[in-house]
C-alpha positions in Angstrom: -51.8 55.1 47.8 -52.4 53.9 44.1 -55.2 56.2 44.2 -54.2 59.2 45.3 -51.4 58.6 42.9 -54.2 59.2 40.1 -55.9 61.8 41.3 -52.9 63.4 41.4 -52.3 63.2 38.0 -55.6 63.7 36.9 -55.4 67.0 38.6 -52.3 68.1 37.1 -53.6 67.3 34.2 -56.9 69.3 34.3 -55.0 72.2 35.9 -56.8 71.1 39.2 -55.1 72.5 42.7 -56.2 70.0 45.4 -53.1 69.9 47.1 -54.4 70.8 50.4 -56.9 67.7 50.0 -53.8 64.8 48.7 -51.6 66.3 51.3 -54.3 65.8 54.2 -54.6 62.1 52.7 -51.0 61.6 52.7 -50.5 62.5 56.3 -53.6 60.1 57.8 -51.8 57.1 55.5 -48.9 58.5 56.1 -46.9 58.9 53.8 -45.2 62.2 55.0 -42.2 62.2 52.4 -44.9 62.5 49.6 -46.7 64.7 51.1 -43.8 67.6 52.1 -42.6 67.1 48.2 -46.2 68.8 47.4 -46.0 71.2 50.6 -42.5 72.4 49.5 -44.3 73.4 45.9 -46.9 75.6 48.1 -45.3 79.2 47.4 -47.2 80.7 51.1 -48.7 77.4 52.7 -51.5 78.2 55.6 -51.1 77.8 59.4 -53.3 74.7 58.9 -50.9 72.7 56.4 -48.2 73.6 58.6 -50.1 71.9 61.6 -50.9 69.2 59.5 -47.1 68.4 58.8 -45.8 69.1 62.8 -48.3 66.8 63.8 -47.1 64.2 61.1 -43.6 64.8 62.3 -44.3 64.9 66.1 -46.1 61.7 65.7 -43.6 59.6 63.4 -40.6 61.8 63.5 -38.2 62.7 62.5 -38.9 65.4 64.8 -36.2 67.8 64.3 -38.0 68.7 61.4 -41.0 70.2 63.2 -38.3 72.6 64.4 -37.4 73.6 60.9 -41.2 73.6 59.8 -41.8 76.1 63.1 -38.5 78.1 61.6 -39.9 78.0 58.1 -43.7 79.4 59.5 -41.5 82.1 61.9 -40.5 83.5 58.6 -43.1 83.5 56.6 -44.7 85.2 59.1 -47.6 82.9 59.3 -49.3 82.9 62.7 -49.3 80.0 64.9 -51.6 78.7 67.4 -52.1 76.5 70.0 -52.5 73.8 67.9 -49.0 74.7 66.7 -47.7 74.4 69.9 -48.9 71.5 71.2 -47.2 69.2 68.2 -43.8 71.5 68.9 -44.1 70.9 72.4 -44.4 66.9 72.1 -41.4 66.8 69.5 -39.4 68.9 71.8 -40.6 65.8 74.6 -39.4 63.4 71.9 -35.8 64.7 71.0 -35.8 66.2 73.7 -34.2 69.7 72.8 -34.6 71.8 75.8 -33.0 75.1 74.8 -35.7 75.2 71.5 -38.5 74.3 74.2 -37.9 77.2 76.2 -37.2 79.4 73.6 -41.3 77.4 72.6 -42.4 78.6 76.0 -41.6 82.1 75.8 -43.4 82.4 72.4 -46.1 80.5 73.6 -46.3 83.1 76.3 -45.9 86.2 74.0 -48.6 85.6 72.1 -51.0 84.7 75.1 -51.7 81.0 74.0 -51.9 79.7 77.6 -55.5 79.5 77.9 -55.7 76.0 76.3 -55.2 72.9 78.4 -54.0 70.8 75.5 -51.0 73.0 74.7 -50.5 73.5 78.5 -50.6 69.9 78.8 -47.9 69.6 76.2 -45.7 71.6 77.9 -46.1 70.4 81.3 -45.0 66.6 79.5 -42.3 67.9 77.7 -40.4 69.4 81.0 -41.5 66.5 82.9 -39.8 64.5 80.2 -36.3 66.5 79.7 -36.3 66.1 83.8 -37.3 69.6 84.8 -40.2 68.7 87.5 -39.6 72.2 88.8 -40.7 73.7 85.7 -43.3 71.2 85.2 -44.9 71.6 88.6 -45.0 75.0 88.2 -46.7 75.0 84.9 -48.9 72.6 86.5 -50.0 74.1 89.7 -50.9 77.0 87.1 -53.2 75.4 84.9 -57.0 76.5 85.6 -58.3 73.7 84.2 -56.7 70.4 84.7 -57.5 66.8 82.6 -56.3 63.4 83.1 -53.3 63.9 80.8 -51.8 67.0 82.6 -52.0 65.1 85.6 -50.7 61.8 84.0 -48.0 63.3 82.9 -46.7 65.0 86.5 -47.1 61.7 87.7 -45.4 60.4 85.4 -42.4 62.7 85.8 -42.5 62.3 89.2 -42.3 58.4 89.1 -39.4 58.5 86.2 -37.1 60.5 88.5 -38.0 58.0 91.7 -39.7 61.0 93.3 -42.5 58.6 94.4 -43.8 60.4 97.6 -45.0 63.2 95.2 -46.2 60.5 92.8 -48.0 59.6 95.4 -49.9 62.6 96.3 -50.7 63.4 93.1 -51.8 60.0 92.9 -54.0 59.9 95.7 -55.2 63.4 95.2 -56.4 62.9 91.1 -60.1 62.7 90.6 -59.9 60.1 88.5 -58.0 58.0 87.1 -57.3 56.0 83.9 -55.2 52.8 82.7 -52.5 55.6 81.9 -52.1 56.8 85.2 -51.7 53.4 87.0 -49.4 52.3 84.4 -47.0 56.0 85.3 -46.5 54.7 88.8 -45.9 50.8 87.9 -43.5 52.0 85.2 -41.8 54.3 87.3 -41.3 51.8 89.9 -40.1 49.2 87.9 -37.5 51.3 85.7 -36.2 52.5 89.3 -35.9 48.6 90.2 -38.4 49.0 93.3 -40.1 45.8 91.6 -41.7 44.9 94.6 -43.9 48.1 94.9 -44.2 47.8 90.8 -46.2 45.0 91.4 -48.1 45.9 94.4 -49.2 48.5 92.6 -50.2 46.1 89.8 -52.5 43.9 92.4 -54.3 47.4 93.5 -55.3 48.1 90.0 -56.5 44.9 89.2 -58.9 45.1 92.1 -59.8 48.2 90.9 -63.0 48.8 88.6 -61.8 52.2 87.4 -59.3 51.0 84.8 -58.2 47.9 83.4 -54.4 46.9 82.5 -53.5 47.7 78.5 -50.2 46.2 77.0 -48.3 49.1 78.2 -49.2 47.9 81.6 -48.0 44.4 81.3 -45.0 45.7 79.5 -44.3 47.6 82.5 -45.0 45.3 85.3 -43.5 41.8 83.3 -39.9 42.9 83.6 -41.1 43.6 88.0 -42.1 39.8 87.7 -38.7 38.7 86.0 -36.0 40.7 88.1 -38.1 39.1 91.5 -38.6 35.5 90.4 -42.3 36.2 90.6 -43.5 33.2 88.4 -46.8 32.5 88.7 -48.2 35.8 88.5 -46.2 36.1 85.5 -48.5 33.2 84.3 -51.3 34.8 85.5 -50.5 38.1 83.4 -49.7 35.4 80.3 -53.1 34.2 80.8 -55.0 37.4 81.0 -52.7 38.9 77.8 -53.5 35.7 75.7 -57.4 36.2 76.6 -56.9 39.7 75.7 -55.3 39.5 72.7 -52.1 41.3 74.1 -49.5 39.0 72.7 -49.9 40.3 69.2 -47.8 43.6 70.8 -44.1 42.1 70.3 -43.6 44.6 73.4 -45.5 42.4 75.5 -44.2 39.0 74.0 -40.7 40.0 74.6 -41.5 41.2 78.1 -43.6 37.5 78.4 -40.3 35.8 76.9 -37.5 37.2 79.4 -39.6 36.8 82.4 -40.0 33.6 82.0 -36.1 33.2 80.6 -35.2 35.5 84.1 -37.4 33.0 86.1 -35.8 29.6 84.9 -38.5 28.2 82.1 -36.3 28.8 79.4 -38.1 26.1 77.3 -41.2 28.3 78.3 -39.3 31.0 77.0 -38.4 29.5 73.7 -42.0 28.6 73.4 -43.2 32.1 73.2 -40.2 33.3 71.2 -41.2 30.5 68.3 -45.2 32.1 69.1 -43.3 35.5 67.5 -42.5 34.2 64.3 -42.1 36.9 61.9 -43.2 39.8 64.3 -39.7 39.0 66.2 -37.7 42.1 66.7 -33.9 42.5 67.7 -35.0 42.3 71.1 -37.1 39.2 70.9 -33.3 37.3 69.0 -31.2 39.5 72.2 -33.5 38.0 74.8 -33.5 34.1 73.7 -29.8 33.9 73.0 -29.0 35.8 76.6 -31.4 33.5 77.8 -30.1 30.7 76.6 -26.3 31.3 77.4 -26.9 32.1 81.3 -29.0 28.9 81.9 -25.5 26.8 80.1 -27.5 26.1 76.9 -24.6 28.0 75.0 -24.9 25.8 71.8 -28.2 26.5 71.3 -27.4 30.0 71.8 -24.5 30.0 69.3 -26.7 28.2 66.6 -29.8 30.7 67.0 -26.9 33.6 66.8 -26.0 32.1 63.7 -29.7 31.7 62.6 -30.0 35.8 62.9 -27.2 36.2 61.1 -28.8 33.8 58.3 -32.1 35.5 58.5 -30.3 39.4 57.5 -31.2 40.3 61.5 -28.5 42.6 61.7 -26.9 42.2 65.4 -26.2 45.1 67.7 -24.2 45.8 70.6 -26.2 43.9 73.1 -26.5 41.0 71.1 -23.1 40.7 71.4 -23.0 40.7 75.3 -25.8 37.3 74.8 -22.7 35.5 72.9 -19.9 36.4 74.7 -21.7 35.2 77.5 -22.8 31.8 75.8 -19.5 31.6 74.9 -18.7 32.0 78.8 -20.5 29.2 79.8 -19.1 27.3 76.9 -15.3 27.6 78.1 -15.1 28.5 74.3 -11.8 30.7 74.7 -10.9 30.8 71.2 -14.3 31.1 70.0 -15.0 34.0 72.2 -12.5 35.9 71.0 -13.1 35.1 67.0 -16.2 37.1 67.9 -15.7 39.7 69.7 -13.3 40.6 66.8 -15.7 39.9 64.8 -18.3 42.2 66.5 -15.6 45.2 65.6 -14.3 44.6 62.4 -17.3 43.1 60.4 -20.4 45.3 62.4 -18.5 48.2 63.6 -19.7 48.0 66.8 -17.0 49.5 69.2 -16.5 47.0 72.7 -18.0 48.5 75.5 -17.7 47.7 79.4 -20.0 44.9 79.3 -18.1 43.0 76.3 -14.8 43.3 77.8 -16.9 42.6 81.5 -17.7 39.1 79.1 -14.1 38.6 77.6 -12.3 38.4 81.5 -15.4 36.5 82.6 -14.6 33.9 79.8 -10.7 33.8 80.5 -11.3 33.9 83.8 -13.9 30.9 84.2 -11.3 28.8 81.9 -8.4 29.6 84.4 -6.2 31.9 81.9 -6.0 34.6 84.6 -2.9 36.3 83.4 -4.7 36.8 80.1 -7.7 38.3 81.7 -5.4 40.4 84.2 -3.4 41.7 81.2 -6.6 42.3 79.3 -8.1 44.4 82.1 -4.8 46.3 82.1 -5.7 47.0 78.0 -9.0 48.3 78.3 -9.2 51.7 76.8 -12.1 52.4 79.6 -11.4 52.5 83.1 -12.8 48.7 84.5 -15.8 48.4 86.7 -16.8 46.2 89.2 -18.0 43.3 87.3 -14.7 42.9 85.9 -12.5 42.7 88.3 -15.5 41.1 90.3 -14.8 38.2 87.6 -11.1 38.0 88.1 -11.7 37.8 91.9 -14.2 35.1 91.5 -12.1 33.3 89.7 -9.1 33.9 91.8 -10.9 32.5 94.6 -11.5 29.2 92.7 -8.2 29.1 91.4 -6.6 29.7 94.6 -4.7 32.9 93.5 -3.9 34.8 96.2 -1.6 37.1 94.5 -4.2 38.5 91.4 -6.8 38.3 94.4 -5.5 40.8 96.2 -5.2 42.9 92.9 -8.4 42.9 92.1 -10.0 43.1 95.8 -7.9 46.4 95.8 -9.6 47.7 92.9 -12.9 46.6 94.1 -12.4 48.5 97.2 -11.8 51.5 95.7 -15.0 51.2 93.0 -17.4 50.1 95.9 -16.1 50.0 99.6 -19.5 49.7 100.6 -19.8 46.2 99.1 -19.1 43.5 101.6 -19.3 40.6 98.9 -15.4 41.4 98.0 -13.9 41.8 101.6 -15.6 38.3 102.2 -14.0 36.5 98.8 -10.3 37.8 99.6 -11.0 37.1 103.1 -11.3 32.9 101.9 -9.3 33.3 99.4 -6.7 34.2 102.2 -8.5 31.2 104.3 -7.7 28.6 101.7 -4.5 29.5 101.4 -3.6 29.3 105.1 -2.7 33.0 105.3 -4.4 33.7 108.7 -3.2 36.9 109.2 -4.5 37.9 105.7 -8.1 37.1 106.9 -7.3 39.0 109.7 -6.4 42.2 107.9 -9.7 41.9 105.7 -11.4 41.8 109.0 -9.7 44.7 110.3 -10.3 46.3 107.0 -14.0 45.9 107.2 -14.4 46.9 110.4 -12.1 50.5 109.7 -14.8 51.1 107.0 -17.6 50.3 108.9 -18.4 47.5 106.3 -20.9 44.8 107.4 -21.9 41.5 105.9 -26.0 42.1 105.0 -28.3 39.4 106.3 -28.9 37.2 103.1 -32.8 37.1 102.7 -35.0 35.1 100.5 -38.6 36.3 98.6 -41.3 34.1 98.5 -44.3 34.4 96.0 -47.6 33.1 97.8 -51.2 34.3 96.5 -49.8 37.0 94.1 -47.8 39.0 96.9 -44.1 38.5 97.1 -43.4 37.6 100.9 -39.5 38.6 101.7 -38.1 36.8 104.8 -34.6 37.5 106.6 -32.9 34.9 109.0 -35.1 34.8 112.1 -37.1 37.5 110.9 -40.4 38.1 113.0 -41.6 41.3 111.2 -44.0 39.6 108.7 -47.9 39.6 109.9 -48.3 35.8 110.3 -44.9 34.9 111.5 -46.4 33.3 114.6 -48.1 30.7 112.3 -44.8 30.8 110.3 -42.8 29.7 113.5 -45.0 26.9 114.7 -45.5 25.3 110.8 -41.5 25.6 110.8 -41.1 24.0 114.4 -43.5 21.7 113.5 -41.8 20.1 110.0 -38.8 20.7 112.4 -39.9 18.5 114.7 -40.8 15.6 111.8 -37.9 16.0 110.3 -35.6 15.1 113.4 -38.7 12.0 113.7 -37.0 11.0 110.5 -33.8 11.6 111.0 -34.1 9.1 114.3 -35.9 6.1 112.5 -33.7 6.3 109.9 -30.8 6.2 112.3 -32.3 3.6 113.9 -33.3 1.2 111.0 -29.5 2.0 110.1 -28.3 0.6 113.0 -30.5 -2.5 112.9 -29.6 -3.0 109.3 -25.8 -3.4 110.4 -26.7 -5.7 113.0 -28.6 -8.1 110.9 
């Protein structure tokens, strides 16, 4: 930088114009404020300069000012290109900003640009982004000439909108494939919480030859592993990252760090949080501290909180959910409540559904449940499930039937369908000797066609997750299952006699 600094100066000083040279070496730094100060004192730049600086924009933002560079090159009556198009394209994908993308297209059109598979490509991912798969599919089956990207990009769509049976087509249907295109349809499955298939997808491309998994991959597929208690191929992708040199993305190590907090090891967890060090990010302090406060370590959550704060990390909104909740676990009513004050008057960070979700968890867990019914009744937001899911809980442990029925009346109306609430006022009503209030719940259920779902349980056995229901027969092997189960069965009852037996000699003796 020092350098181009000089021969700056040295050419302003010789009466030298290399401004088209310094700002090209600016932008591959970049340093893109430096370099539009010396494009602004260009009295009619060329179509090239402008491409430079949209492409600077589109890649580091802020991209609302490739909009005003296109505006600036509209009037000036320089012509654009397809180059041109291409960068506006992908900062219309970024924003997004629809209405200036099709006002893109139809220029784009005008002056017969759509000839080049780059641009096209551009376009395609930019209404593939914003949603439109209509539009995108269209420009898509247009395209003479199709390359990896155009068709990375419709899968990608197609797999971020949980349209996965055309993901799957076009998946099956591609030529070839690269890292990017397995890593659409494992990200796609996994931000549409179908972990299972996320990482079934994973196991196919690792047996594959054709590409191997980048961090954008294991960013993808880690949070799969967490949400399904998958642990040991969460090892296994730790192992092949560390051998890889993958851990040095803070993407990937904060992925690593909440599928292991997700899966139990939260000293694990810690471990690889510490491995961060200075690369940490607010995500790597939201993850530990969460972490921390749902596995009842809330001290150690508090004291890293307060170890952010010490550090300058400025907290945000979801760092605030991780407290609340150690604070939860803590029965820390008073504390709880210094900071979500706190949260509003010293970061200005507004509460949202999940704080106040946090506040009548804490109230409620410490048995104040007029407080938390009166702060539900406060909320400036209309309250969700979770809580008055937390007042019910609580009422169920507390044993009161009258804020029960409250807030299983409520719960009814935000989710009939759920079965979980018509079964905790039904024992709430149970405990309580109130007969005929289990009986109406019953009734209840049965009106809207509620059932209770068979409870189910996933099992993680050479790198496939194996989900079994209560006498379930579906799964391949379940014959073997069945006779291993009557078998250890069998020993167990064995057991169950001699110790019975050496019981009942033992009092004799």
């Amino acid at each position: 930088m020092n350098k181009l600094k000089q021969v700056h100066a040295h050419a302003l000083r010789n009466g030298i114009d290399n401004t088209k040279f310094l700002i090209v070496k600016l932008l591959e730094i970049p340093n893109i404020s430096y370099a539009q100060a010396l494009f602004d004192l260009i009295p009619h730049p060329t179509a090239f300069l402008f491409n430079k600086l949209i492409q600077a924009y589109s890649s580091h933002g802020p991209h609302h000012r490739c909009l005003s560079l296109y505006s600036q090159m509209r009037l000036q009556r320089c012509p654009l290109n397809q180059y041109s198009f291409t960068f506006l394209f992908a900062a219309c994908a970024a924003i997004p900003s629809l209405q200036h993308g099709r006002k893109l297209h139809t220029q784009f059109l005008k002056f017969g640009l759509d000839f080049d598979p780059f641009a096209l490509t551009a376009l395609l991912d930019m209404y593939a982004k914003s949603g439109l798969l209509a539009s995108a599919r269209q420009v898509f089956d247009g395209m003479i000439e199709r390359d990896i990207p155009s068709w990375n990009s419709m899968i990608a769509g197609y797999a971020r909108c949980g349209k996965f049976a055309e993901a799957r087509e076009l998946f099956e249907l591609m030529p070839l494939r690269n890292v990017a295109t397995w890593t659409a349809l494992i990200s796609g499955y996994s931000q549409n919480e179908r972990y299972e298939e996320a990482l079934e997808v994973f196991m196919e491309m690792k047996n594959m030859e054709e590409a191997k998994p980048n961090v954008q991959t294991l960013a993808s597929v880690l949070p799969a592993c967490a949400n399904l208690g998958a642990l040991e191929m969460g090892k296994k992708i730790e192992a092949y990252a560390r051998e890889n040199g993958f851990l040095r993305n803070v993407f990937v190590s904060n992925a690593l760090l909440e599928m292991y907090a997700k899966c139990g090891k939260i000293d694990t967890a810690r471990r690889v949080f510490d491995e961060i060090g200075s690369e940490r990010n607010l995500c790597s302090w939201n993850s530990m501290v969460k972490g921390l406060a749902v596995h009842g370590r809330w001290k150690e959550g508090l004291a890293l909180f307060h170890e952010m704060l010490t550090g300058g990390v400025v907290p945000d909104d979801i760092t605030f959910v991780g407290v609340l909740q150690a604070c939860s676990h803590g029965g820390l009513v008073s504390e709880g409540w210094r900071l979500f004050e706190l949260m509003q008057k010293d970061f200005s960070i507004a509460p949202k559904l999940e704080h106040y979700g946090c506040m009548i968890d804490l109230l409620s867990r410490a048995g104040e449940l007029s407080e938390a019914y009166s702060l539900i009744k406060s909320m400036p937001m209309k309250p969700d499930s979770v809580a008055w899911g937390a007042l019910l809980g609580a009422c169920s442990f507390y044993g009161d039937v009258e804020l029960a029925e409250k807030a299983a009346n409520s719960l009814f109306e935000l989710e009939p369908w759920n079965p979980g609430n018509y079964v905790i006022l039904s024992n709430v009503y149970a405990l309580a000797g109130q007969w005929d209030g289990v009986a109406k719940v019953r009734k209840l259920m049965k009106s809207n066609q509620v059932t209770k779902l068979a409870g189910y349980s996933l099992i993680e056995a050479g790198g496939h997750m194996h989900k079994f229901i209560v006498e379930d027969r579906s799964h391949p092997r379940s014959t073997e299952i069945y006779v291993l189960l009557d078998e250890i069965s069998s020993k167990m009852r064995l057991h169950g006699s001699v110790a019975e037996l050496d019981a009942e000699i033992e009092n004799h003796v």
